[in-house]
C-alpha positions, 0 to 999 in steps of 0.5 A: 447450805449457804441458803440455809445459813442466809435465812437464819442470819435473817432470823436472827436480824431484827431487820424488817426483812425477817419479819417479811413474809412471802406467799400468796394472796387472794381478795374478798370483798371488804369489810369496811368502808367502801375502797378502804385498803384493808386485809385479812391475816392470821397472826397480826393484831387488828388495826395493824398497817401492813405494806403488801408488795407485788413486783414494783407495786406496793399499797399499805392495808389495815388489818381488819379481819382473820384469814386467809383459811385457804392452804397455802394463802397468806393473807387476803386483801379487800377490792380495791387493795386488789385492784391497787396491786393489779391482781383482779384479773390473776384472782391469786398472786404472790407478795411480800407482806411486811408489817408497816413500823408504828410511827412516833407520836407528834410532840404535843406541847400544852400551855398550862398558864400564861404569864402575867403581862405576856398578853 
């Protein structure tokens, strides 16, 4: 009950935590440049940062693809997202995969016009 209730106190959260999800993760070789960090995931948009964490490892991917179509997956990361996270050896290991908050533009300011005698 008291576990039940925690979960939906984090539901109702807009932390992070509840937009964190926690499975398996297998790799592929990726699509992209070579020893790009990049994954695949079902629901996030491509182009989408996500931090994957496994124990005190954590690397940041881009989405770059659909999948995992495996049961019970929950997202799949390229060679060197792989090999970053240290799971080449097990081939399939349990993460956390948050999504990576979108960074506030640099302020950009523009001179339009000089004023005369300014130079």
């Amino acid at each position: 009950m008291r576990r039940a209730m925690l979960g939906v106190a984090l539901l109702l959260s807009g932390s992070a935590l509840a937009k964190a999800e926690s499975g398996l993760a297998s790799f592929y070789p990726g699509i992209g440049k070579r020893g790009e960090m990049t994954c695949a995931h079902r629901s996030h948009p491509f182009g989408k940062r996500l931090r994957v964490s496994r124990g005190k490892v954590s690397i940041e991917c881009r989405v770059n693809d659909r999948g995992p179509f495996v049961r019970g997956r929950i997202i799949d990361v390229s060679t060197s997202a792989a090999r970053a996270l240290g799971m080449i050896q097990a081939g399939v290991v349990q993460v956390l995969v948050e999504p990576v908050e979108s960074r506030p533009a640099p302020t950009r300011i523009e001179v339009t016009s000089v004023p005369t005698g300014a130079l």
